[in-house]
N, C-alpha and C positions, 0 to 999 in steps of 0.2 A: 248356490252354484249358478254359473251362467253359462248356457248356451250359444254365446253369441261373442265373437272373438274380438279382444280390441282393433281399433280402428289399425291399419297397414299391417295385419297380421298374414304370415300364409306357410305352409306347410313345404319341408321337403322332407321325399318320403323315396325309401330306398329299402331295399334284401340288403344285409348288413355288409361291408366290405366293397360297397359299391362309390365310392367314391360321394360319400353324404358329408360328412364333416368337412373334406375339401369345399365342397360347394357352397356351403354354408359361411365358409370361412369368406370364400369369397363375396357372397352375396352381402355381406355386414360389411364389410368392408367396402361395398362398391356405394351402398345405400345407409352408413354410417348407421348400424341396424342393431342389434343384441339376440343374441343365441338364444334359444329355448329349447326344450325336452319335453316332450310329454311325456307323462306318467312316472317319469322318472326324478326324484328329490335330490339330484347329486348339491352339495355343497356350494358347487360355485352359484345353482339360481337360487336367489333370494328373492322373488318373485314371484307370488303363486297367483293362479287364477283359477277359479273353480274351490270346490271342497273335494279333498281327498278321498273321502267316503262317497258321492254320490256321480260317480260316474265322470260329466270331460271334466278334466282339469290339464296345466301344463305349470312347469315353472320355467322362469327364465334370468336373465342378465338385470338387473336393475336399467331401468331406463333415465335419460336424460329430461324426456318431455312425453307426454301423454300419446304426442305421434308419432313416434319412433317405433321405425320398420320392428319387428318380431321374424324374427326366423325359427321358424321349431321344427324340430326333428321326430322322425318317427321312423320305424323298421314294421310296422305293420301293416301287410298288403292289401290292397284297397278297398277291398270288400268286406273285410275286418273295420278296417278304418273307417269308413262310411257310418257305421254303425256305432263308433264310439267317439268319434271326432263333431265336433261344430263346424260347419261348411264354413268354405275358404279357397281363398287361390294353393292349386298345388303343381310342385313340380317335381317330378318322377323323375331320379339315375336310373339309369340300367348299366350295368356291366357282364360281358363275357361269364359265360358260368367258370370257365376252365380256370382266369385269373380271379375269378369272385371266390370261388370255391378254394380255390389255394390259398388265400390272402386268409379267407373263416375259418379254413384248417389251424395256420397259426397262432388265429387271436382268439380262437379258444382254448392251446395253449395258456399263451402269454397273460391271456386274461382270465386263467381258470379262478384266479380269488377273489378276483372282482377289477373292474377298471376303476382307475383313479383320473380325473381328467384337470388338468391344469392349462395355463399359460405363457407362451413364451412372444417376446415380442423381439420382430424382424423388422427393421428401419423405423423401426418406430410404432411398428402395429400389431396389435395385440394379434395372436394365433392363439385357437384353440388348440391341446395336444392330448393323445391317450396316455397311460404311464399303465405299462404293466409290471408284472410281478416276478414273470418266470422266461428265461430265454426258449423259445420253441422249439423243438428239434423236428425232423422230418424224417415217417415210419414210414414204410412203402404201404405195408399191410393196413394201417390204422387211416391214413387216407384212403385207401380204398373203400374201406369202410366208411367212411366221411362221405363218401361220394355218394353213395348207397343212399344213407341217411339224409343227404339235404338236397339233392340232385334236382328231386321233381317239387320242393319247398322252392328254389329258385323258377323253376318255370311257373308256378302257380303263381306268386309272386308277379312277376313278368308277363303274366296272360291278364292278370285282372287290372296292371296298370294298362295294358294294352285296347281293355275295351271300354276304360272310363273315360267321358268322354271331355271337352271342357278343361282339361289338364296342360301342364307344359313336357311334355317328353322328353328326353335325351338322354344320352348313352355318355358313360365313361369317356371312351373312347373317342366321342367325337371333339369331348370339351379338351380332350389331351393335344388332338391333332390340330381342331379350331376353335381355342383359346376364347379369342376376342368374337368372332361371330356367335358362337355359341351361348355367352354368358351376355351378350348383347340379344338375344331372342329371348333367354329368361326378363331379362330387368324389360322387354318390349311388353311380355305379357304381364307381368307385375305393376307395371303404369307406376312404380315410381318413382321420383325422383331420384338424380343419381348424385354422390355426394363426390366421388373420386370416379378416373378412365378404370376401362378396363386396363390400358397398359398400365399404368398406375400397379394393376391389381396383380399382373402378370409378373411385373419386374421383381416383388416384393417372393412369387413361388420359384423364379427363376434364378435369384441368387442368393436367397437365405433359406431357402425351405428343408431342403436337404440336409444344409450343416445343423440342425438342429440333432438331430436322427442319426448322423454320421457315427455307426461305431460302435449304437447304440441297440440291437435288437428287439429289444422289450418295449418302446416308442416307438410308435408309431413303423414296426421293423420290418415292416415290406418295402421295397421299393417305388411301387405304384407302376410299372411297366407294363404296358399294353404286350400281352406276350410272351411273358417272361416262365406261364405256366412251362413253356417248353422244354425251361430249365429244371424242370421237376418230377413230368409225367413221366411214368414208363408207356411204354406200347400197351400193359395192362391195364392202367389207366386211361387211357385215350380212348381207346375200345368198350371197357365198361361204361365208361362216361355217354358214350355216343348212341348204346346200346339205350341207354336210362334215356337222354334228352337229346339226342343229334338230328332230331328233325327239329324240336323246339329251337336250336341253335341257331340252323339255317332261318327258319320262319319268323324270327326274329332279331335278322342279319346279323349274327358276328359271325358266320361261317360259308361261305359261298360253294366251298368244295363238299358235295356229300359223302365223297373215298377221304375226307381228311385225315380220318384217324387208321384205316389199311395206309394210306402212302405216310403216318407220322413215323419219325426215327429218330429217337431218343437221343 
């Protein structure tokens, strides 16, 4: 086993439904780079590093050359992480509980029998995709409970990337609004080499990304809309939720108003 990760390796590390695979998607593509997974043996990596049995390992995408970026994945928050990972550049999503939490509701669903994760290629570039198994449906009841259950898993999550220090931050939501500045302060803190623009990288989610998915619920079948929880909460939802983490909300700005959830109307 090795403890020490190959050369341009580095982590991005996200609460699941955070906008991790998009990023990812993009950061291979900007640095001509191969997907990885830790701890996870899905089919597509053919690439292990580490032994299975003794603790880090990841697999990943078959490489080109000994130097080719690595991007690996993880949903373990960072004090977990710390402890089972080999140090490395990392960079932390964060997304909205309200949209993060409705997006996990589904793909727990969708992905009750397991995810299958394949490929589809857009102008010519490979996209990583989910494939699930069963179309979601939406309980009032059974979210609320959902909420219950992962509520303060996403703050805790969100607190520990918060105090690590030495990291790359950023949120969903900023990379949705500013595209190019945002994924241009990733690849600054990364130092490496970039193989394609970000518009490059933009043009390819802008006009193919979606027809993939079109129609399709079980793929990747969220939207990805900043927002969009609005089309889903009840006022019972808003309220529980706010109850459980709406100060964690504000304290780690996706929420400005602290009456959000008294003045929300379904």
């Amino acid at each position: 086993m090795s403890d020490i990760l190959p050369p341009n390796s580095f982590y991005v590390v996200s609460f699941p439904r955070s906008g991790n695979t998009w990023l990812i998607n993009c950061l291979t593509m900007l640095l001509d780079g191969v997907r990885g997974e830790a701890y996870t043996p899905f089919k597509l990596y053919t690439e292990l590093h580490g032994e299975v049995e003794e603790g880090f390992h990841f697999w990943c995408e078959p490489r080109q050359s000994p130097n080719q970026p690595i991007c690996i994945k993880s949903h373990d928050d960072l004090d977990r992480f710390r402890s089972r990972h080999a140090q490395g550049p990392i960079i932390y999503i964060a997304r909205d509980a309200r949209d993060c939490l409705l997006s996990y509701y589904f793909f727990k669903q969708a992905y009750a029998g397991g995810e299958e994760l394949g490929t589809e290629h857009i102008q010519g570039t490979s996209v990583l995709v989910s494939r699930g198994g069963t179309e979601p449906v939406f309980n009032r009841q059974a979210f609320a409970d959902f909420i219950r259950s992962e509520a303060e898993n996403w703050v805790s999550h969100i607190s520990s990337a918060k105090k690590t220090r030495g990291i790359c931050y950023l949120t969903y939501e900023e990379l949705k609004v500013n595209f190019i500045p945002t994924l241009t302060r990733v690849t600054d803190y990364l130092q490496l080499p970039v193989r394609q623009s970000c518009n490059e990288v933009q043009k390819v989610y802008d006009t193919g990304f979606g027809k993939i998915f079109a129609g399709n619920k079980r793929d990747f079948f969220r939207q990805g809309r900043s927002g969009d929880w609005k089309n889903w909460f009840d006022k019972e939802h808003a309220i529980l939720l706010n109850q459980l983490i709406g100060r964690e909300l504000i304290q780690h700005g996706f929420e400005q108003n602290p009456l959000w959830a008294d003045t929300f109307n379904p």
